[in-house]
C-alpha positions in Angstrom: 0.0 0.0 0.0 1.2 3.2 -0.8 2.1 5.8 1.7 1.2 9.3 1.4 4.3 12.3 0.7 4.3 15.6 2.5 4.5 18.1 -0.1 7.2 20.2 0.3 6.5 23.6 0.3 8.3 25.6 -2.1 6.6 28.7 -2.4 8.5 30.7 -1.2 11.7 29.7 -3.5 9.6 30.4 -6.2 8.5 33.0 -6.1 12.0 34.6 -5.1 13.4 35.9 -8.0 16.6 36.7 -6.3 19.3 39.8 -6.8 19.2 39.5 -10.2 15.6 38.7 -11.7 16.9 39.5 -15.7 19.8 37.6 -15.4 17.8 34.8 -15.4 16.1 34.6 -18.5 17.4 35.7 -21.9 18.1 39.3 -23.1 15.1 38.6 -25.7 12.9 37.1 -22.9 13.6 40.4 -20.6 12.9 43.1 -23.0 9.8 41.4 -24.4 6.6 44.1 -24.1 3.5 41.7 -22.3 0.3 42.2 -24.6 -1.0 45.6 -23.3 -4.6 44.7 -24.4 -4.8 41.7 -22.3 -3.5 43.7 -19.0 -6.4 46.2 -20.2 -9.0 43.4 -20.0 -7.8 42.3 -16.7 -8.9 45.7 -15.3 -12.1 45.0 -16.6 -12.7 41.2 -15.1 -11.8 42.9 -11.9 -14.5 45.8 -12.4 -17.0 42.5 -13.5 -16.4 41.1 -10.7 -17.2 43.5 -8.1 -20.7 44.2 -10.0 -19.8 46.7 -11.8 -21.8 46.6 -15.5 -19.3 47.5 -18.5 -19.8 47.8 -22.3 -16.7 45.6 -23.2 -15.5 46.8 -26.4 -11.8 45.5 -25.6 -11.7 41.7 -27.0 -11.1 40.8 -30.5 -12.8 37.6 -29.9 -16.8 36.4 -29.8 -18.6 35.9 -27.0 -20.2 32.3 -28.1 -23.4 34.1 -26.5 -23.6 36.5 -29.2 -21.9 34.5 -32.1 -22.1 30.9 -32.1 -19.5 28.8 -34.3 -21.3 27.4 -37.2 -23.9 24.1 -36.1 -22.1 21.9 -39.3 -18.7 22.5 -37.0 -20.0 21.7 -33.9 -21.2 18.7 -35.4 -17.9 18.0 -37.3 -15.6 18.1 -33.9 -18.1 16.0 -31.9 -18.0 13.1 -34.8 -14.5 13.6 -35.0 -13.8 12.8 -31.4 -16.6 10.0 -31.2 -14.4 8.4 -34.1 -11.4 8.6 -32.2 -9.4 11.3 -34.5 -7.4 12.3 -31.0 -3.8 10.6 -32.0 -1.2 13.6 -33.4 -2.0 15.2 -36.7 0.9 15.1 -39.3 3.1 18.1 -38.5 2.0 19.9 -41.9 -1.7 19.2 -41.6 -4.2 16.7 -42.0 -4.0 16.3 -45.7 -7.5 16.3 -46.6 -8.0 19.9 -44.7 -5.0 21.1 -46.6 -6.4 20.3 -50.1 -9.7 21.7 -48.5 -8.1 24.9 -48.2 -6.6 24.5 -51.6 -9.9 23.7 -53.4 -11.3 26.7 -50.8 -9.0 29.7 -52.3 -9.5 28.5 -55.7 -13.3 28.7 -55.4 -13.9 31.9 -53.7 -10.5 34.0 -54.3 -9.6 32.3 -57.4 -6.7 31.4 -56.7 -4.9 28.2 -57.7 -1.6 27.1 -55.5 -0.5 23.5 -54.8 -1.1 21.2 -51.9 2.7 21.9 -51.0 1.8 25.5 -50.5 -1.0 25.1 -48.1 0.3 24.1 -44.3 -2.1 24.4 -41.3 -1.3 25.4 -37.6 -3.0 26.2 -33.9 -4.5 29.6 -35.6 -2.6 32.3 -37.2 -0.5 33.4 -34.4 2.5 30.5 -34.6 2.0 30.9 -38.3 2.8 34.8 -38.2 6.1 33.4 -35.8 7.2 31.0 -38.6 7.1 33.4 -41.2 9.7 35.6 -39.2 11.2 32.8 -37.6 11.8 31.5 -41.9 12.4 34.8 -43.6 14.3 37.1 -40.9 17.5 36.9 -39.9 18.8 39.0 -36.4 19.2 42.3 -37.8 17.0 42.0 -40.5 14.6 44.8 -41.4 10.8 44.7 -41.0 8.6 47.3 -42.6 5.0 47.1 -41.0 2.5 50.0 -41.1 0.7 51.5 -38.0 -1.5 50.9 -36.5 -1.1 46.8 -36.5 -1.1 44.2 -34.3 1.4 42.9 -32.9 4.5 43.4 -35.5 6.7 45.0 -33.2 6.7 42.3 -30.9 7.4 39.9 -33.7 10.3 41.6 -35.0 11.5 41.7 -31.3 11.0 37.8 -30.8 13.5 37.4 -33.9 16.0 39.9 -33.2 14.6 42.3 -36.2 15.4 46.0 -37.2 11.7 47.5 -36.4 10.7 49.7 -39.5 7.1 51.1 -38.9 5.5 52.9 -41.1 3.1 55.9 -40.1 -0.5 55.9 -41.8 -2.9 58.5 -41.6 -7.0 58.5 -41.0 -7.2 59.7 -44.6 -6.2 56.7 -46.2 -8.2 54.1 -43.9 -5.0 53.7 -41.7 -3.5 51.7 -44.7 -0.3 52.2 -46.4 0.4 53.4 -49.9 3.3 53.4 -52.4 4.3 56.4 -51.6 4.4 55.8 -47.7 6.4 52.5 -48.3 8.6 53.3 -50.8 11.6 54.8 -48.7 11.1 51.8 -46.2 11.5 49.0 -49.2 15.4 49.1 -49.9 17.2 46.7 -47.6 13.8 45.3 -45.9 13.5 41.9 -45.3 9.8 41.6 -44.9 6.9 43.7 -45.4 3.8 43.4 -43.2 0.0 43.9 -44.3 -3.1 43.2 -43.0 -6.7 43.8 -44.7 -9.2 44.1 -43.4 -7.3 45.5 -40.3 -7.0 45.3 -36.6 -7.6 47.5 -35.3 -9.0 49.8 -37.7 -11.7 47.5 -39.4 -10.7 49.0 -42.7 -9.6 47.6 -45.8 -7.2 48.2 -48.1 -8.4 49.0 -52.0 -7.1 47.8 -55.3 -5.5 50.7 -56.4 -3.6 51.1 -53.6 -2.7 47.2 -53.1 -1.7 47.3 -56.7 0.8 50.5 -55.7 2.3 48.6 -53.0 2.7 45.3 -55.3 4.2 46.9 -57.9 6.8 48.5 -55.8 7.5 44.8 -54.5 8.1 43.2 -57.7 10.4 46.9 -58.9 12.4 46.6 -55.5 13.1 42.3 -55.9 13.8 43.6 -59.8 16.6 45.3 -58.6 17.7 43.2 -56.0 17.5 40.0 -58.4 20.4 41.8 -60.6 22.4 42.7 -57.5 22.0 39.1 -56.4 20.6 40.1 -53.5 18.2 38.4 -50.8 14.2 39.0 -51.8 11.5 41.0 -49.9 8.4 39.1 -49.0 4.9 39.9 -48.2 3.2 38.5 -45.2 -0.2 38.9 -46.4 -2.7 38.6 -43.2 -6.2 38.0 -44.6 -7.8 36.0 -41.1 -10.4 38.6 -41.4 -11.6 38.1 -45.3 -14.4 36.8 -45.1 -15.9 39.6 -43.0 -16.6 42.9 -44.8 -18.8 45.6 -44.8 -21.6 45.6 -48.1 -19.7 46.9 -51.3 -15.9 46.8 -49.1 -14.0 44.7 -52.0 -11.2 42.2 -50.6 -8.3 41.9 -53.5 -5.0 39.4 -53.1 -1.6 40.4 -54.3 -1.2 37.2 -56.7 -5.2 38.2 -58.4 -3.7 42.1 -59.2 -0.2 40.5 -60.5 0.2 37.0 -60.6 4.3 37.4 -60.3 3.3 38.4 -56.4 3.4 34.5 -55.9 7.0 34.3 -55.4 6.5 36.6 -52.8 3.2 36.9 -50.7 2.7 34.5 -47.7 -0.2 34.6 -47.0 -1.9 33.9 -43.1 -5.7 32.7 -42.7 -7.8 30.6 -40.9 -11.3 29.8 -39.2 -10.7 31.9 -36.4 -12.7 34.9 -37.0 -14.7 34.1 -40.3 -16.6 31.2 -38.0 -16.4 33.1 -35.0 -14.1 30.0 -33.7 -11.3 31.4 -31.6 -11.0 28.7 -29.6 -10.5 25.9 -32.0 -7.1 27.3 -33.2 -7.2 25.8 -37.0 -5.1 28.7 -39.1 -3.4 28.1 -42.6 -0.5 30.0 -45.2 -0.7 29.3 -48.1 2.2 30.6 -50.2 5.9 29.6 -52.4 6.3 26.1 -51.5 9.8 26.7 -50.9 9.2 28.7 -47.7 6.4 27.1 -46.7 8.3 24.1 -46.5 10.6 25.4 -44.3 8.2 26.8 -42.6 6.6 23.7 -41.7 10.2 22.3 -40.5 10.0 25.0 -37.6 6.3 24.4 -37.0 7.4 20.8 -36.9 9.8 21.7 -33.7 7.5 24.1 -32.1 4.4 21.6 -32.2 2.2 24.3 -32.7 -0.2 21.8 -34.4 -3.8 22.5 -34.8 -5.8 19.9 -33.1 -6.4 16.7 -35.1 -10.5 16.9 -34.0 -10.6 20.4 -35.5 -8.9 19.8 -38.7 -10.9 17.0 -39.4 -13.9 18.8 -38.7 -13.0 22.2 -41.3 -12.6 19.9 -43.7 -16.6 19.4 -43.4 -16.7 22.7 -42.9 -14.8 24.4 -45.9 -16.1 22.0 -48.4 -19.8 23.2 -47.9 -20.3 26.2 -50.0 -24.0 26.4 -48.7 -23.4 26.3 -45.2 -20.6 28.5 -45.1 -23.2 31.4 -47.2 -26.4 30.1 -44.6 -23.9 30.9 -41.5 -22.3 34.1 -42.7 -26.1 35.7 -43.8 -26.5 35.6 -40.1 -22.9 35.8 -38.4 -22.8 39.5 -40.7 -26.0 40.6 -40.2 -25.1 40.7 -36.3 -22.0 42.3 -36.8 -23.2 45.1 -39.1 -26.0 45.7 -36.4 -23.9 45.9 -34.0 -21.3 48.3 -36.3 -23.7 50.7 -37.3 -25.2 51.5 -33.9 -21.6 52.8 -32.6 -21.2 54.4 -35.9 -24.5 56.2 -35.9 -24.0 56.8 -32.2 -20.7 58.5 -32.8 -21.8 60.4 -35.4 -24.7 61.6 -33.6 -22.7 62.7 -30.7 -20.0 64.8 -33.0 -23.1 66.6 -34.4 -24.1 67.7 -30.5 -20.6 69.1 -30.8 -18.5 66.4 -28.1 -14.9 65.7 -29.4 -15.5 62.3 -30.6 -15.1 61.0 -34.7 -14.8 57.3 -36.7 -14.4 55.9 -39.6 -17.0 53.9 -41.9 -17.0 50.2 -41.0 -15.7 48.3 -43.7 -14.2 45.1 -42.5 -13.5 42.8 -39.5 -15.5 43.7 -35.9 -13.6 46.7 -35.5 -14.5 50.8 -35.4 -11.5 53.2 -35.2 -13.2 55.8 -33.1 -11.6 58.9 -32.3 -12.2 60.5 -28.6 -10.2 63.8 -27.9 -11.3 65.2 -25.0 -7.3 66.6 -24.0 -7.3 69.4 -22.1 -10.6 69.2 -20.6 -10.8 68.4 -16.9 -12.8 65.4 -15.1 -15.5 66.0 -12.0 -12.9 64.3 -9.8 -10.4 67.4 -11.4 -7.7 64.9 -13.7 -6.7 67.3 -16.9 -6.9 64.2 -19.5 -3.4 64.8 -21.7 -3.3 60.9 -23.4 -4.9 58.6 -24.4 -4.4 57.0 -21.5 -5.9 58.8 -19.5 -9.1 59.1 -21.6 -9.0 55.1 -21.2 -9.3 55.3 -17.7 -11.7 57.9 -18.1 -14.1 56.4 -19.9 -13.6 53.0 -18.5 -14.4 55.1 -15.0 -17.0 57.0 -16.0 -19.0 55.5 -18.6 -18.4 51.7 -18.0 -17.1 51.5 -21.5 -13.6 49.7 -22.1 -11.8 50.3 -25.7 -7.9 50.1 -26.6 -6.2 52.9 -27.5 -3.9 52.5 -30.7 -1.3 52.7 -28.7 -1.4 48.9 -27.9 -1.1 48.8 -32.2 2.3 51.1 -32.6 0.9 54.4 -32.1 3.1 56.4 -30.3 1.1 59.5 -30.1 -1.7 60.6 -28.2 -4.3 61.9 -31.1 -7.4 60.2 -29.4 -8.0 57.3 -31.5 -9.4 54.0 -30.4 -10.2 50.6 -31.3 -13.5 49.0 -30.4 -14.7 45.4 -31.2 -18.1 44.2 -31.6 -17.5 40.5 -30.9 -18.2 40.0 -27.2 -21.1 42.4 -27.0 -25.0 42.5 -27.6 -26.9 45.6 -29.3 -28.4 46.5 -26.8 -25.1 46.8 -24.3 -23.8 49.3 -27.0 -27.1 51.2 -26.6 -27.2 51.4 -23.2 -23.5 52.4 -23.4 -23.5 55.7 -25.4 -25.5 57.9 -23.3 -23.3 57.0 -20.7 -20.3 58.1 -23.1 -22.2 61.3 -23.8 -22.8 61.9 -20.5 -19.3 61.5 -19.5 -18.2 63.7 -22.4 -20.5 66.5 -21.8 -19.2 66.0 -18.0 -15.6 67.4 -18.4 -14.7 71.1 -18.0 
């Protein structure tokens, strides 16, 4: 019979960092920015949990509440596990879910790669990590505009040469040619999302075709040189959900030559409103996405076997993707054109708030630019910052300010998601930020 061992307790060692807490991790480790949006959402659980009600506009996720992964999934993973697909999936994907994705891009972007191209992975996030972790060397540089998420801690995790690249309301918070073209010579890797977090706009062909064509001119020259290529990391996760009449266009459809050199990063995550089940994809040149696989490989950042099998249900179904997304859009776009009104509405009563049209993902950049003006408790709010807190305070409303995307300065503008929250939290929630607003002196 076997006897039972005191635990030792070692909490105290433990939790003792000693005289030197850096020295004990790596220089890369130390210096590594935590995500500044998830220490914002921990202020609000602790505001939740003491009773306090808040409009959480923070999350770039779904509340399964509100939006519900698809019924053919659900049904997918649940057969999946009652037939025992639990052992480990092959390190580049399930096979039949990568030729699902393959026979997916060709029917709805039109565009026709090989199954070598496609490789799947738990969600985008270790997929963005091999593409860096493949293309960059230490040193290297990385252009990325901003606002975006998370590039700068990207480049940091493989010893990059940040290069970001201002972009202005006016053009959507996208970049153009003309923006990029001074960052291009010597750049290792150029960095777009569309539609993007955290603006929820979307990048249009003209300008897409701008920043293409100053691709292909740049590896042009560097080809005769003999010189190392620039790629495009082409983040698409959020394609499938655009505003009416917002057009999504792929470097390869404007210029087919962009093959070579777009990398493209997808997956289920957002277009089904299924965070959780971590299934993401790249499809791209076979040649890196072979080697990117051989990282994944080592990392193990596999995409659950249950899940794979399941998209593969999923993605071949034409009819139940369109029956899911008539509803899944419909909810967002409500939910999207009541802050937009709302924040319309309260610029024409004259408060210092301003956003941009919808036009893709569950995003609103909403500017709020109180600065200057001075709270009932007598706080003179100078950043963005403090106009966080403020609202966060005052109105019971939590948003990210872009300075969590890149931003360094303090112009007042915001990103708020629509995923975790119902219609009628977000109209219970702008008279409060009107009242707040109208509040300072």
């Amino acid at each position: 019979m076997a006897t039972e061992r005191t635990a030792a307790d070692l909490t105290e060692l433990a939790q003792d960092p000693g005289p030197d807490p850096r020295g004990r991790v790596s220089t890369m480790a130390a210096g590594l920015v935590g995500s500044e949006i998830l220490k914002i959402a921990s202020e609000i659980r602790v505001l939740v949990a003491g009773g306090r009600s808040v409009c959480n506009l923070t999350v770039g996720d779904f509340d399964p509440r509100q939006f519900p992964i698809p019924e053919r999934l659900t049904a997918a993973v649940e057969a999946a596990l009652r037939h025992g697909e639990t052992n480990y999936p092959p390190s580049d994907g399930v096979l039949r879910l990568r030729r699902a994705v393959q026979r997916f891009y060709e029917r709805e972007l039109g565009l026709s790669y090989p199954e070598e191209s496609v490789l799947i992975a738990g969600g985008a996030r270790p997929l963005i990590y091999c593409i860096f972790r493949t293309v960059c060397d230490p040193g290297d540089k990385v252009v990325y505009p901003v606002p975006s998420w998370n590039n700068n801690h990207y480049v940091h995790l493989v010893g990059g040469v940040d290069a970001p690249v201002p972009c202005r309301p006016e053009d959507g918070f996208m970049p153009t040619r003309e923006a990029l073209r001074d960052s291009l010579p010597g750049a290792r890797l150029l960095c777009l999302n569309s539609p993007l977090n955290p603006a929820g706009t979307a990048i249009e062909r003209g300008a897409l075709l701008g920043v293409c064509e100053a691709i292909l001119a740049e590896n042009e020259t560097r080809g005769r040189r003999g010189e190392r290529p620039l790629y495009l990391m082409y983040d698409q996760i959020y394609w499938m959900l655009r505003s009416a009449g917002t057009e999504h266009v792929t470097p390869p459809e404007l210029l087919p030559e962009m093959a070579r050199y777009t990398i493209f990063v997808d997956g289920i995550s957002k277009a089904f409103a299924a965070t959780g089940l971590r299934v993401g994809w790249t499809v791209g040149p076979v040649d890196l996405v072979s080697r990117m696989s051989a990282v994944l490989g080592h990392i193990g950042a596999w995409a659950p076997r249950p899940e794979q099998v399941a998209t593969v249900d999923l993605l071949e179904d034409p009819e139940a993707i369109r029956a899911f997304h008539t509803g899944f859009q419909r909810g967002i776009e409500e939910r999207m054109e009541l802050l937009y009104r709302g924040f319309q509405a309260l610029k024409q009563r004259g408060l210092p708030v301003d956003c941009l049209p919808p036009a893709g993902a569950i995003y609103l950049s909403a500017r709020i630019a109180p600065f200057g003006r001075t709270t009932p408790a007598g706080v003179t709010l100078e950043t963005n910052e403090e106009v966080r807190r403020y609202l966060l305070e005052a109105a019971g409303i939590g948003v990210v300010p872009f300075q969590a995307f890149g931003v360094p300065e303090d112009r007042g503008w915001f990103r708020l998601s629509v995923g975790a929250v119902s219609p009628a939290e977000i109209e219970a929630a702008l008279p409060r930020l009107a009242d707040a607003l109208a509040a300072l002196r």
